[in-house]
VOZAMI-248273 format. One line per 8 residues: their letters; for each residue x, y, z of N, C-alpha, C. Coordinates in Angstrom, 3 decimals, padded with zeros to 6 digits. Example, Ala and Ser with C-alpha at 12.3 -4.5 7.8 and 13.67 -1.06 7.14 Angstrom:
<atoms>
AS> 013.190,-005.690,007.800,012.300,-004.500,007.800,013.200,-003.300,007.800 | 012.850,-002.250,007.080,013.670,-001.060,007.140,012.900,000.030,007.870 $
</atoms>
This chain:
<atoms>
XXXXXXXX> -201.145,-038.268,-014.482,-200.732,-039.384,-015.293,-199.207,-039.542,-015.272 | -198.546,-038.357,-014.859,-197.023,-038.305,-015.424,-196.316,-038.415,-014.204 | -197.122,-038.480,-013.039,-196.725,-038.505,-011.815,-196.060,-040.199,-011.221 | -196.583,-041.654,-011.756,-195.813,-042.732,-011.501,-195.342,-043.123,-013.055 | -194.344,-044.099,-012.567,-193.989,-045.125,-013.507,-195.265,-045.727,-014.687 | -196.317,-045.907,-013.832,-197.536,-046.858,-014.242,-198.158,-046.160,-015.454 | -198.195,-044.498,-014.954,-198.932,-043.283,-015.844,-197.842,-043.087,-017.181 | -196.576,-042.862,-016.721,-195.321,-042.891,-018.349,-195.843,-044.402,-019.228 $
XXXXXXXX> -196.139,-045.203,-018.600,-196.127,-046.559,-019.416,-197.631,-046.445,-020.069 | -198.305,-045.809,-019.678,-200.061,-045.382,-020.451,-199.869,-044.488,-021.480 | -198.812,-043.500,-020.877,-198.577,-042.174,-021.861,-197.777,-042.663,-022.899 | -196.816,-043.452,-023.048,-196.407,-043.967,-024.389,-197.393,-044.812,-025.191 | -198.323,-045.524,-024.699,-198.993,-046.075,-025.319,-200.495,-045.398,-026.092 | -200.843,-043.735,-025.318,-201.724,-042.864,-026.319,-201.723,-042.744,-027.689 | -201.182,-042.948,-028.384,-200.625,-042.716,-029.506,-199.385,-043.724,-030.275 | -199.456,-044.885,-030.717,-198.702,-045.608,-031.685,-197.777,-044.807,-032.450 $
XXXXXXXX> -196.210,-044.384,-032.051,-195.671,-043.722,-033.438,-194.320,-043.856,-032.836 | -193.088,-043.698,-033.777,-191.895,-043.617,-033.321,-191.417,-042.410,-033.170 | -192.196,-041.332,-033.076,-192.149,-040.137,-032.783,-192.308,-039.550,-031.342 | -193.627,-040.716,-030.807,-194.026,-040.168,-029.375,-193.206,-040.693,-028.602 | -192.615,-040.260,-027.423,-191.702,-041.018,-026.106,-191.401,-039.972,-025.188 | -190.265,-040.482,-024.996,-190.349,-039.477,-023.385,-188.640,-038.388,-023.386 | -188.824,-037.606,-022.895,-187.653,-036.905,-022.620,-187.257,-037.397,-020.845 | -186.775,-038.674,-020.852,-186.558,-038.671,-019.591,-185.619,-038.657,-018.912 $
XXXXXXXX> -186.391,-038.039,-017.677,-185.224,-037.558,-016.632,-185.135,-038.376,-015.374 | -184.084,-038.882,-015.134,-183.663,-040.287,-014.495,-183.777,-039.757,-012.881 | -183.306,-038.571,-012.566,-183.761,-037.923,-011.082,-185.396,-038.074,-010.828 | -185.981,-037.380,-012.017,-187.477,-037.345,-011.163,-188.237,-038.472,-011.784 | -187.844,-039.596,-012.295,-188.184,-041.477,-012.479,-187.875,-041.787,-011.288 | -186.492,-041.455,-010.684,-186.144,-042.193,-009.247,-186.991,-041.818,-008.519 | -187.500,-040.090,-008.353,-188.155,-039.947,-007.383,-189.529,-040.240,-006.855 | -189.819,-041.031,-007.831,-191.756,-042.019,-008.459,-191.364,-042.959,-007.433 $
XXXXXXXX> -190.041,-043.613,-007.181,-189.797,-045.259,-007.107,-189.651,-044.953,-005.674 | -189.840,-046.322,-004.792,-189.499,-046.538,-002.960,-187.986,-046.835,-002.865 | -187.470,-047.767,-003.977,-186.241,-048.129,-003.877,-185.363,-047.754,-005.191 | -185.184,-046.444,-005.636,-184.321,-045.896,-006.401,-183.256,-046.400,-007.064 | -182.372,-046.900,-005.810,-180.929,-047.184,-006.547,-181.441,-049.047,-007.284 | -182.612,-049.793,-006.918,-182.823,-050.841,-007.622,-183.313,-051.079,-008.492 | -184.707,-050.278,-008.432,-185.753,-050.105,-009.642,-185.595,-049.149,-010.374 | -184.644,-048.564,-010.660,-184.741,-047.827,-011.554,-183.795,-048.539,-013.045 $
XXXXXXXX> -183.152,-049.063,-012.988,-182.521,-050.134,-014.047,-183.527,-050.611,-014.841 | -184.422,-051.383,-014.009,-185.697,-051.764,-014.668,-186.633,-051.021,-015.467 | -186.696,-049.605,-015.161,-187.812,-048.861,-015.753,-186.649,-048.541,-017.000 | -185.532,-048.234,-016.855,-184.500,-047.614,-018.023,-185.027,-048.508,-018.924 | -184.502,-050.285,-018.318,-184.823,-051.076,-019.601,-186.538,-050.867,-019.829 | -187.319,-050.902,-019.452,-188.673,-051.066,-020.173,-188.639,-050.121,-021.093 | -188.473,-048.913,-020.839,-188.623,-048.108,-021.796,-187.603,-048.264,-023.160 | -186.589,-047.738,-022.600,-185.447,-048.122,-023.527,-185.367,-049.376,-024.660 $
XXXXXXXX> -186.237,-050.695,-024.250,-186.278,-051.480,-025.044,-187.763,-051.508,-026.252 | -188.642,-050.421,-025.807,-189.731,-050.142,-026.573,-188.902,-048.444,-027.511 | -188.167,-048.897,-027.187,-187.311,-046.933,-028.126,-188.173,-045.773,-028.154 | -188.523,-045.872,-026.566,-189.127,-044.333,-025.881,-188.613,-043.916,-024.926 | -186.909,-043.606,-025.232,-186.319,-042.636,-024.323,-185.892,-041.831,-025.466 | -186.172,-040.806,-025.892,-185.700,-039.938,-026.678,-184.570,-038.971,-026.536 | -184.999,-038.974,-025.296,-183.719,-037.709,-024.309,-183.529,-038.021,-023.151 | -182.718,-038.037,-022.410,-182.195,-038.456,-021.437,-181.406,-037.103,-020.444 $
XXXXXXXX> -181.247,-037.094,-019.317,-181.554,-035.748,-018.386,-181.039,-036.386,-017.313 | -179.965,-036.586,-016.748,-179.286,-036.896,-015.555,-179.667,-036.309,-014.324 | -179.855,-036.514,-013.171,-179.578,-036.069,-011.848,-179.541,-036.540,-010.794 | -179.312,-036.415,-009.668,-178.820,-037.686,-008.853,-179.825,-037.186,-007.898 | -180.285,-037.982,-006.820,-181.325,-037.645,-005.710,-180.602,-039.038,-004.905 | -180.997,-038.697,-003.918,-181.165,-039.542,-002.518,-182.150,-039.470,-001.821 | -182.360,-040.594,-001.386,-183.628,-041.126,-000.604,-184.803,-041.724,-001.642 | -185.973,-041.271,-001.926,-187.206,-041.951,-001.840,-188.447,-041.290,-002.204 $
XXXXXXXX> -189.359,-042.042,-002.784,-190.815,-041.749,-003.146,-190.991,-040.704,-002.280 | -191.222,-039.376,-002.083,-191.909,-038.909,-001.210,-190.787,-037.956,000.315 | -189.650,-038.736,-000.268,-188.586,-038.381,001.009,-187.660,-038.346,000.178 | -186.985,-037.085,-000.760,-185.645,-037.293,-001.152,-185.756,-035.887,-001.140 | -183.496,-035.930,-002.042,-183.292,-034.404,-002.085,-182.382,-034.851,-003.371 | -182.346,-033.721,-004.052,-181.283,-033.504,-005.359,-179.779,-033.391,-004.685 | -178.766,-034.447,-005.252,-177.655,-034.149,-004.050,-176.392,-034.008,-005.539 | -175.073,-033.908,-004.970,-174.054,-033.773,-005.818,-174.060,-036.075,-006.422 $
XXXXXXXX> -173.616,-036.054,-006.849,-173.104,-037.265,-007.453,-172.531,-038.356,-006.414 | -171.156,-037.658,-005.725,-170.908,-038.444,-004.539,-171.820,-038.580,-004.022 | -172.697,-038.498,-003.474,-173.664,-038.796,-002.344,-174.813,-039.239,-002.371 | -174.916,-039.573,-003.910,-176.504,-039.876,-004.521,-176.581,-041.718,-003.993 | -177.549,-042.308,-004.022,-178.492,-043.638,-004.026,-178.231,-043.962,-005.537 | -179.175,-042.972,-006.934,-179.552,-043.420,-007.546,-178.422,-042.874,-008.655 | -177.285,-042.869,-008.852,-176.073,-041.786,-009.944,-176.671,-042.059,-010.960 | -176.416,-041.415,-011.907,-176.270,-040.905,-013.385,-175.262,-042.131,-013.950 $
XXXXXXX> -173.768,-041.900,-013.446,-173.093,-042.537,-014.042,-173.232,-044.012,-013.911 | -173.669,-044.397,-012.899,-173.979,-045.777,-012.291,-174.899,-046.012,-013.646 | -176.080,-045.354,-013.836,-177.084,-046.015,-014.665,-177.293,-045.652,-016.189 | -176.191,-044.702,-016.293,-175.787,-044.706,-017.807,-175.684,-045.463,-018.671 | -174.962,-046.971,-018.104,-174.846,-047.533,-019.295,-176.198,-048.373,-019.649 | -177.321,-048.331,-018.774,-178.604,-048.916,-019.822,-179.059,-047.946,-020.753 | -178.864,-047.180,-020.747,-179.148,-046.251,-021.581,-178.492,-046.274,-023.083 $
</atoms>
């Protein structure tokens, strides 16, 4: 379930409360997505605008669904700092 985007958006919805949400971590959200450095803005806001990001967990990856690596900051697709400010 916790493995795409599609399954986090079911898992907030188990349970009605402003208690339940997500501790999420923006590296392994990117690493669900084909195109990282685009779609991931989008998932920040979905969630973020239902107030189920509770925690937030930086890390940068490069590449892709299926094809990436955890890299330093310089060298990332998807940065931290880049997508901080939807947060």
């Amino acid at each position: 379930m916790l493995g795409t985007v599609d399954g986090l958006k079911r898992f907030i919805t188990i349970t009605e409360s402003p208690y339940h949400g997500l501790n999420f971590c923006q590296g392994t959200v990117s690493e669900m997505l084909n195109d990282p450095g685009q779609e991931i803005c989008e998932v920040i806001r979905y969630f973020g605008s239902r107030r189920k990001i509770f925690n937030v967990h930086f890390r940068n990856i490069r590449g892709h669904r299926n094809d990436f690596q955890e890299v330093y900051p310089t060298r990332a697709i998807s940065t931290s700092s880049k997508h901080s400010r939807f947060m």
